[in-house]
N, C-alpha and C positions, 0 to 999 in steps of 0.2 A: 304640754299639749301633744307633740309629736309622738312621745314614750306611752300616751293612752293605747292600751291594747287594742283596745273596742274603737277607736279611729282610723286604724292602720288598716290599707287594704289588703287581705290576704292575697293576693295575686305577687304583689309588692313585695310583701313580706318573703314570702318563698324561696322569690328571685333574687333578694337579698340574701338568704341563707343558703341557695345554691351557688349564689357567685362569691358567698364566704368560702365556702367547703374548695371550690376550685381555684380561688387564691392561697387558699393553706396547701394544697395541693402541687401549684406549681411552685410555692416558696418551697416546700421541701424538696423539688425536685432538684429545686437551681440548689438549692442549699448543700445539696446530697454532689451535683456539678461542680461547685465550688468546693469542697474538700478533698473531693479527687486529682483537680488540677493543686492544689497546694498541695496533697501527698506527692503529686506527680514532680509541683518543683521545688521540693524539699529532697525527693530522689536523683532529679538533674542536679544538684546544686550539690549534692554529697559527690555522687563520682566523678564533676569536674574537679570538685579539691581537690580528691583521689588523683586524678589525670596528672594536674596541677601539680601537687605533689612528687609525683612520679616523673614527670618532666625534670623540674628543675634538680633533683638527685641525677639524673642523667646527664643534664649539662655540668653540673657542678663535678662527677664524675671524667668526662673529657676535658675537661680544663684542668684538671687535676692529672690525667693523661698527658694534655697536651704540653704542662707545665714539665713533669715527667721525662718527656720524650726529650726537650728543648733544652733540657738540661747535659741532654749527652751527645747530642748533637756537635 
C-alpha cells in the first residue's frame, strides 16, 4: 500500500529524495575524511618504523662503541 505511487504525498516524497541526495552527500564526504586520515596514519606509521629503525642501529652502534672502547681501557 505504502509503494502505491498515486498514495504518496508529493511534498513527502520530495523531502525524501532531497534528504537521500544530502545523505549521499555527506557519506561521501566523511568517506572522502576517512581515507585521508588512514592515508595520513599509514604515512605516520611508516616513518616511525623508519625513526624506529634508525634509532635502534644507533644504539646498537654505541654499544658496539662502548664495548670497543672498554676493551682497551
Amino acid at each position: 500500500m505504502m509503494n502505491n505511487q498515486a498514495h504518496i504525498d508529493p511534498e513527502l516524497h520530495a523531502f525524501v529524495k532531497q534528504d537521500r541526495i544530502r545523505l549521499f552527500t555527506e557519506r561521501n564526504e566523511f568517506k572522502a575524511l576517512a581515507e585521508n586520515f588512514e592515508r595520513d596514519l599509514y604515512n605516520t606509521k611508516y616513518r616511525s618504523r623508519n625513526v624506529i629503525g634508525i634509532l635502534m642501529f644507533i644504539i646498537v652502534v654505541l654499544i658496539g662503541v662502548i664495548a670497543y672502547v672498554s676493551n682497551f681501557s
